[in-house]
PDB file of N, CA, C and O in Angstrom:
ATOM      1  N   UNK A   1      28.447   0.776   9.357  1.00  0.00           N
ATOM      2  CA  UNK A   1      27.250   1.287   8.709  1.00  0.00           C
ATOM      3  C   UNK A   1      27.092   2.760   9.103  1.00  0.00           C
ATOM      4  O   UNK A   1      27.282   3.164  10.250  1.00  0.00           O
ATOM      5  N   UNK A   2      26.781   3.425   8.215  1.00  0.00           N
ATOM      6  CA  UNK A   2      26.404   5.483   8.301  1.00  0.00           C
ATOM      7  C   UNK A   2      25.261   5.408   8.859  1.00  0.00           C
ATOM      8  O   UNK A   2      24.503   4.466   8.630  1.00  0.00           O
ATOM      9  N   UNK A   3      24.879   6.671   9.910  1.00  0.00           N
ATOM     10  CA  UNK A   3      24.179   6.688  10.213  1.00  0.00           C
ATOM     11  C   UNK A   3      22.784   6.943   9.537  1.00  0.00           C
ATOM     12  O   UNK A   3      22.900   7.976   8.879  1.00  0.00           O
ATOM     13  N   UNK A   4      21.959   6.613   9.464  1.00  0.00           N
ATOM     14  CA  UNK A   4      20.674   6.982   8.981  1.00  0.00           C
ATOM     15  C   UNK A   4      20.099   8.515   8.975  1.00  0.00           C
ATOM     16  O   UNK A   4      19.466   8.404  10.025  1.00  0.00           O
ATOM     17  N   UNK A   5      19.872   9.757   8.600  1.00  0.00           N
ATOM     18  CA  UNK A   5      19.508  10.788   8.967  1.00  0.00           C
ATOM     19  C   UNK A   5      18.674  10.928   7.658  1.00  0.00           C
ATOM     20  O   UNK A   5      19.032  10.923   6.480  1.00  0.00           O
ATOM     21  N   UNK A   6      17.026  11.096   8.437  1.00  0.00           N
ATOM     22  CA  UNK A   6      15.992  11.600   8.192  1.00  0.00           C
ATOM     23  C   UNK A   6      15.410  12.869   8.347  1.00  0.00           C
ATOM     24  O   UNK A   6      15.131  13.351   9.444  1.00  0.00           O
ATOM     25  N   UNK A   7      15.141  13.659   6.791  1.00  0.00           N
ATOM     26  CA  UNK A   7      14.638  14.953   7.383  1.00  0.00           C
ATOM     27  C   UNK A   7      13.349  15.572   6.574  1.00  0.00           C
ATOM     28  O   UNK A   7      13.473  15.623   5.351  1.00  0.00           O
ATOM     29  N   UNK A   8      12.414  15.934   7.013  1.00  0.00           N
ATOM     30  CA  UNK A   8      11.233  16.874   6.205  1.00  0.00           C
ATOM     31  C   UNK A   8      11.479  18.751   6.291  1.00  0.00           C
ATOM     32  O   UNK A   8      11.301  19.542   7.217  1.00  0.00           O
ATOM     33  N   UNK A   9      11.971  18.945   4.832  1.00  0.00           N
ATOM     34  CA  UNK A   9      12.492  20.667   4.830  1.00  0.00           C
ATOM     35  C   UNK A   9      11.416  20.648   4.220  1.00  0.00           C
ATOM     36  O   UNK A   9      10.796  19.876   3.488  1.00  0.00           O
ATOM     37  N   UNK A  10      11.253  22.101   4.855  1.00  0.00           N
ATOM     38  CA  UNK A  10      10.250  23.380   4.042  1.00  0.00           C
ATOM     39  C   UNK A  10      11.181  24.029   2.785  1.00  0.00           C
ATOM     40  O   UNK A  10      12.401  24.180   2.733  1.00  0.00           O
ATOM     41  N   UNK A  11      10.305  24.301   1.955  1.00  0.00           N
ATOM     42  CA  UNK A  11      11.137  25.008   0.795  1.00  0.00           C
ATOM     43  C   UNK A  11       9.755  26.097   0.098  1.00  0.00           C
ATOM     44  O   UNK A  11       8.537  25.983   0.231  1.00  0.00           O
ATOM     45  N   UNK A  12      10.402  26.907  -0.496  1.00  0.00           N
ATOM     46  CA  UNK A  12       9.129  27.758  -1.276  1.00  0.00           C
ATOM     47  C   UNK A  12       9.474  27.372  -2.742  1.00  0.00           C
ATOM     48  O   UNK A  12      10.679  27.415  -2.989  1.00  0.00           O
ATOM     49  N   UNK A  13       8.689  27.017  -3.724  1.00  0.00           N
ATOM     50  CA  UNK A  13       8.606  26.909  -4.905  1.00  0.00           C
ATOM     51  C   UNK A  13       7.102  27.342  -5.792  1.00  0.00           C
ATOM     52  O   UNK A  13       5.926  27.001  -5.666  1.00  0.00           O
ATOM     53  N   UNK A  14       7.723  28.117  -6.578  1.00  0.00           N
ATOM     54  CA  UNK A  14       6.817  28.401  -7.202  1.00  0.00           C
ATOM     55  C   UNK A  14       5.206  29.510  -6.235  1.00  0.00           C
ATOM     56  O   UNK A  14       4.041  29.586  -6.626  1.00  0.00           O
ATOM     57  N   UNK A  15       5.681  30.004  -5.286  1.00  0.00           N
ATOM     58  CA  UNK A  15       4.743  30.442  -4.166  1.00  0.00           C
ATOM     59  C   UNK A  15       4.211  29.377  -3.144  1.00  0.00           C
ATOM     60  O   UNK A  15       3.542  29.762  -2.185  1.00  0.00           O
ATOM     61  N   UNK A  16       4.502  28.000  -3.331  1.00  0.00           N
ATOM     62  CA  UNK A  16       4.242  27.329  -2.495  1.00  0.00           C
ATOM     63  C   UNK A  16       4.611  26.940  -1.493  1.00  0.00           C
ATOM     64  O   UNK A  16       5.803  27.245  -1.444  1.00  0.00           O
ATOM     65  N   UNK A  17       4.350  26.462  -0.664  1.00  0.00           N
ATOM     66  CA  UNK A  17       5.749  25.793   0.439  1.00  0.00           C
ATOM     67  C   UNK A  17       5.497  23.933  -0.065  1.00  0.00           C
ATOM     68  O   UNK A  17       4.510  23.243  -0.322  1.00  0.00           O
ATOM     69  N   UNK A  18       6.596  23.761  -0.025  1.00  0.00           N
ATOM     70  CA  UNK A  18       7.145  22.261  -0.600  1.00  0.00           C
ATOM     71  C   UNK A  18       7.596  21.903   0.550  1.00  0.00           C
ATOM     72  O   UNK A  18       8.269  22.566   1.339  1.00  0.00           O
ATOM     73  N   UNK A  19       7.013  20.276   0.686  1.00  0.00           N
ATOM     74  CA  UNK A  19       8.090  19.382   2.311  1.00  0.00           C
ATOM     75  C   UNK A  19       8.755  19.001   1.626  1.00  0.00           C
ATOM     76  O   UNK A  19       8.216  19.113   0.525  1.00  0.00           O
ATOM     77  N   UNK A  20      10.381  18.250   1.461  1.00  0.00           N
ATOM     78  CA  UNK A  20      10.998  17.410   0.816  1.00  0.00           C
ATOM     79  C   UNK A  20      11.528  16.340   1.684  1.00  0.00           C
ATOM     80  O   UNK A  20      12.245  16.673   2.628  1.00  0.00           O
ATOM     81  N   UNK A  21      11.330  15.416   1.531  1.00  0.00           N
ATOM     82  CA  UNK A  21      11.682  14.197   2.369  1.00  0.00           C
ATOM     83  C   UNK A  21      13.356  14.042   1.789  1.00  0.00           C
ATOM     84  O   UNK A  21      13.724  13.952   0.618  1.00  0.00           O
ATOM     85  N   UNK A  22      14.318  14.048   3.227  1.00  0.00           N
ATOM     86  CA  UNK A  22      15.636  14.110   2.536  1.00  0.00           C
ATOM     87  C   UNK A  22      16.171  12.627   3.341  1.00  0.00           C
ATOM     88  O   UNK A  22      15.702  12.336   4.441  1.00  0.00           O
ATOM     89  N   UNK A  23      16.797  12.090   2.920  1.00  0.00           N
ATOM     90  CA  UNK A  23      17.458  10.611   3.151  1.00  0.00           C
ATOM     91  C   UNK A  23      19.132  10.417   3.210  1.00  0.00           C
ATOM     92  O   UNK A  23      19.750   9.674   2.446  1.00  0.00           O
ATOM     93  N   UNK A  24      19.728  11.223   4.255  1.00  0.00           N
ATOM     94  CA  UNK A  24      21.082  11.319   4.254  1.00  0.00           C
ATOM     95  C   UNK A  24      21.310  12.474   3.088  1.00  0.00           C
ATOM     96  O   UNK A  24      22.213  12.402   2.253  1.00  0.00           O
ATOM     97  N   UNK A  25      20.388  13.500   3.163  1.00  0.00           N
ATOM     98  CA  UNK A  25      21.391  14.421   2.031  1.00  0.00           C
ATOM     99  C   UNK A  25      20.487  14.480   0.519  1.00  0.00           C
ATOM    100  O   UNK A  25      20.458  15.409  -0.288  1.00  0.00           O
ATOM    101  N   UNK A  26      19.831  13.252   0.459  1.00  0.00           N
ATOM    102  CA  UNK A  26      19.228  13.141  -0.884  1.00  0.00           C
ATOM    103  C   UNK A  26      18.291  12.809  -1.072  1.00  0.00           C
ATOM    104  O   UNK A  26      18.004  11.625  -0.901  1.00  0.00           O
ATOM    105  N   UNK A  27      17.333  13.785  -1.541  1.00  0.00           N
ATOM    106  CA  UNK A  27      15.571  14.274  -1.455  1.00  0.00           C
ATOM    107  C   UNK A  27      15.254  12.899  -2.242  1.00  0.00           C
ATOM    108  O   UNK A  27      15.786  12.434  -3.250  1.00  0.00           O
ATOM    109  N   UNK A  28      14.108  12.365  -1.362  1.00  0.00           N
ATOM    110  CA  UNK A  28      13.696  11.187  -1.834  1.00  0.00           C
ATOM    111  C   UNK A  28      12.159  11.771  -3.104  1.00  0.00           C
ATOM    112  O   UNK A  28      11.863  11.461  -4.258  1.00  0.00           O
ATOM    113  N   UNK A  29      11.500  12.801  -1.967  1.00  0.00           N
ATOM    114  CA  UNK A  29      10.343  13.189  -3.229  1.00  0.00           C
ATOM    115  C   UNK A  29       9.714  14.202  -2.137  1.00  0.00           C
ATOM    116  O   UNK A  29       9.878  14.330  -0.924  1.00  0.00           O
ATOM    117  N   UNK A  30       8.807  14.961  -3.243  1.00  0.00           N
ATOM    118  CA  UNK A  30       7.910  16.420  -2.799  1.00  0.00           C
ATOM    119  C   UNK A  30       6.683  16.379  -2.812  1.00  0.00           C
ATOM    120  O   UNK A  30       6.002  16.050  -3.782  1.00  0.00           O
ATOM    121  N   UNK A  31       6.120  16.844  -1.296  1.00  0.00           N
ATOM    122  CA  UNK A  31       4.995  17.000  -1.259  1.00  0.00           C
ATOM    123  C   UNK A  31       3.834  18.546  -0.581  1.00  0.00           C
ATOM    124  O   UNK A  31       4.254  19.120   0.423  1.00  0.00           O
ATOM    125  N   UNK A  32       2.987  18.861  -0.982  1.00  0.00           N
ATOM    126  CA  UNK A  32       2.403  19.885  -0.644  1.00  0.00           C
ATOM    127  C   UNK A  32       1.854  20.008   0.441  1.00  0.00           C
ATOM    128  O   UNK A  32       1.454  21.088   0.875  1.00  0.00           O
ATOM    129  N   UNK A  33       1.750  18.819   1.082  1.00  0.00           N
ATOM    130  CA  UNK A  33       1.329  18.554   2.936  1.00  0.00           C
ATOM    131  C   UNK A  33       2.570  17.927   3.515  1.00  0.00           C
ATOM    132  O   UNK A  33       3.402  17.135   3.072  1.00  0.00           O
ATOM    133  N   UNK A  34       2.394  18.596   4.731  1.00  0.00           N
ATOM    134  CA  UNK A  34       3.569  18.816   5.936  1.00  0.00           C
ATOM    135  C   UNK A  34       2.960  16.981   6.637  1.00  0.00           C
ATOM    136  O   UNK A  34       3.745  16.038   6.734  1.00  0.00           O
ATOM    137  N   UNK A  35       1.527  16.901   7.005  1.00  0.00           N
ATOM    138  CA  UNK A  35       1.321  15.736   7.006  1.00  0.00           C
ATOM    139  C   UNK A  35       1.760  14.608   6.090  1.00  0.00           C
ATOM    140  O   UNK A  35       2.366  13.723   6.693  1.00  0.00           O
ATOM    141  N   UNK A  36       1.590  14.389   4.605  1.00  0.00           N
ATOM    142  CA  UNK A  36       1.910  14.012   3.903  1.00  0.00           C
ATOM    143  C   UNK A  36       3.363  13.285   4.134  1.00  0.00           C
ATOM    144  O   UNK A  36       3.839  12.167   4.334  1.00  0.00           O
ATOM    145  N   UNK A  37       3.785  14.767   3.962  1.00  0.00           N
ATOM    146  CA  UNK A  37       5.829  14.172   3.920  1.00  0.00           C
ATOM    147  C   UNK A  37       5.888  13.215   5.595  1.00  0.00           C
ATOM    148  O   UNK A  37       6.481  12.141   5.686  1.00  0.00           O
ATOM    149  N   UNK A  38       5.452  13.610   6.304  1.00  0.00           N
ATOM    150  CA  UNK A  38       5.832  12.963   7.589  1.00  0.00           C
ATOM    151  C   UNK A  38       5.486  11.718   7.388  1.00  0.00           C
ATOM    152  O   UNK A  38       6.296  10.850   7.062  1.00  0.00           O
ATOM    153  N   UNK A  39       4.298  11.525   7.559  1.00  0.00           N
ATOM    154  CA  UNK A  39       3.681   9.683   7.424  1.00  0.00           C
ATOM    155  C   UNK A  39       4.850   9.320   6.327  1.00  0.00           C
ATOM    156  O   UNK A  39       5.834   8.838   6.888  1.00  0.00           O
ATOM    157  N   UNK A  40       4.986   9.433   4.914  1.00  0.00           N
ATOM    158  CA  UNK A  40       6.583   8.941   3.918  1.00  0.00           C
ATOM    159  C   UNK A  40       7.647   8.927   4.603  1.00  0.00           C
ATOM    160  O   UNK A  40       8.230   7.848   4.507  1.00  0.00           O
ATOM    161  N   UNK A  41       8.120   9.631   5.221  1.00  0.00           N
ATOM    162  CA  UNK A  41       9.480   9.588   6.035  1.00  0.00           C
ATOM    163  C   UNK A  41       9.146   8.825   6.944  1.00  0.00           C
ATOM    164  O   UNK A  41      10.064   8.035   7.163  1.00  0.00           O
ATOM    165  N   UNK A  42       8.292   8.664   7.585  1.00  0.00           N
ATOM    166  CA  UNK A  42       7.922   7.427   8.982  1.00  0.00           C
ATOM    167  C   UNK A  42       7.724   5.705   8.314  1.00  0.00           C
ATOM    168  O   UNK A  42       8.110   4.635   8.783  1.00  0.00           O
ATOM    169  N   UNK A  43       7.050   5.981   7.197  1.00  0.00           N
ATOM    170  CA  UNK A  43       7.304   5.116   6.127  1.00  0.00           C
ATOM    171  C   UNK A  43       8.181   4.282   5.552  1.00  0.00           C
ATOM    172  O   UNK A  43       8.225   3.052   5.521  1.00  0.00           O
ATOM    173  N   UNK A  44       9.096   5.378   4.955  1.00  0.00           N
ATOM    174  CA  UNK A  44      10.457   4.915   4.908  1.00  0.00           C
ATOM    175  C   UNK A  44      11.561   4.792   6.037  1.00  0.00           C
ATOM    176  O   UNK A  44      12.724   4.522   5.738  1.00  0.00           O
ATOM    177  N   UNK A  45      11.222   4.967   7.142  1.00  0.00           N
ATOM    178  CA  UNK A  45      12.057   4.649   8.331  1.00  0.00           C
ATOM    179  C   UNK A  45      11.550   2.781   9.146  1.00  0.00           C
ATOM    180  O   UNK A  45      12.249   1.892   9.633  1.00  0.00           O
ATOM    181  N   UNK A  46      10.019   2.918   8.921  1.00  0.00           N
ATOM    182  CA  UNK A  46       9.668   1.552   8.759  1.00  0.00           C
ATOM    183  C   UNK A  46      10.817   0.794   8.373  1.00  0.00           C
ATOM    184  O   UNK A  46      11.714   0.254   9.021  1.00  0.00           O
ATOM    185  N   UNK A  47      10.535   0.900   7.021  1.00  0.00           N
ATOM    186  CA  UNK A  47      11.058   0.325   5.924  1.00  0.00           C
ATOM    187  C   UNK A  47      12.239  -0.258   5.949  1.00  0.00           C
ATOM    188  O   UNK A  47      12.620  -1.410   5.744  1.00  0.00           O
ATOM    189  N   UNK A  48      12.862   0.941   6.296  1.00  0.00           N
ATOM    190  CA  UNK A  48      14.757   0.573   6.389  1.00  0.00           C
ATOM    191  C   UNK A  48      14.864  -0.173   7.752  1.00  0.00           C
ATOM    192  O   UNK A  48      15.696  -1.075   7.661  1.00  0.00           O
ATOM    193  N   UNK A  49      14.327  -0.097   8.916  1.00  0.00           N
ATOM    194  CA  UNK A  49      14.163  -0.843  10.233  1.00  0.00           C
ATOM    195  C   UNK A  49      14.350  -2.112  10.128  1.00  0.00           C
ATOM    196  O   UNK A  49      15.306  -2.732  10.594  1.00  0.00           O
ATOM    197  N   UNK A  50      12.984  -2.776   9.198  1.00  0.00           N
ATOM    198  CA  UNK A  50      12.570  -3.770   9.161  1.00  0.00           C
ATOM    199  C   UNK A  50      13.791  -4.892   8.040  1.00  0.00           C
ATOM    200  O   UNK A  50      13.877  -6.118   8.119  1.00  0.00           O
ATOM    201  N   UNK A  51      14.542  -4.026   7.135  1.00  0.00           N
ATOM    202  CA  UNK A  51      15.808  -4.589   6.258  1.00  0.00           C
ATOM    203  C   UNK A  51      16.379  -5.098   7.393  1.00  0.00           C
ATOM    204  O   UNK A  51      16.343  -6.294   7.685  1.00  0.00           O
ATOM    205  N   UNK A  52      17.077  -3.959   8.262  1.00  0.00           N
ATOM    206  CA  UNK A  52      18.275  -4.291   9.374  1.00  0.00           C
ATOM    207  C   UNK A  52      17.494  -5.429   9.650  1.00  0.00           C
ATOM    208  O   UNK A  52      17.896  -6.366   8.961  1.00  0.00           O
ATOM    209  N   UNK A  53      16.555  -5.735  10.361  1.00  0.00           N
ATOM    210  CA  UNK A  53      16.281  -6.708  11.372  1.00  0.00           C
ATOM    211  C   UNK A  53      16.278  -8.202  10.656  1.00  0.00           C
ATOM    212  O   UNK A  53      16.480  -9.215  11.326  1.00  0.00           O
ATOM    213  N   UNK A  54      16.046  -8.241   9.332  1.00  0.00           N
ATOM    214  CA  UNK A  54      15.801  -9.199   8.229  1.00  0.00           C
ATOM    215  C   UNK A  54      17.182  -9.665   7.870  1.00  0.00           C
ATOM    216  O   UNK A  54      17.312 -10.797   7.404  1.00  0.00           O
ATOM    217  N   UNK A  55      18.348  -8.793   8.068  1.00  0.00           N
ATOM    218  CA  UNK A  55      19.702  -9.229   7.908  1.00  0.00           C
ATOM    219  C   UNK A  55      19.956 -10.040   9.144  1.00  0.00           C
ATOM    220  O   UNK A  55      21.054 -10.569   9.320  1.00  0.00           O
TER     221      UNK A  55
END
């Protein structure tokens, strides 16, 4: 199994700063709070935890 790598990037779009929640490489979704993206990525780390343990 690959390792899991979770990440929240800053990006500027449009004058904004954008978090992007990235999932091995591939942006799951965008948000305008730095809070926001974190709790989703902690979220989705839940998430995937609780699969493994269910296998």
């Amino acid at each position: 199994m690959k390792p899991l790598v979770i990440e929240v990037k800053t990006f500027r779009s449009h004058g904004l700063d954008v978090y992007r929640v990235m999932v091995n490489g591939t942006m799951l979704n965008e948000y305008l709070s730095p809070e926001l993206a974190n709790s989703k990525a902690r979220a989705y780390l839940r998430a995937w935890s609780s699969q493994i343990l269910i296998r």
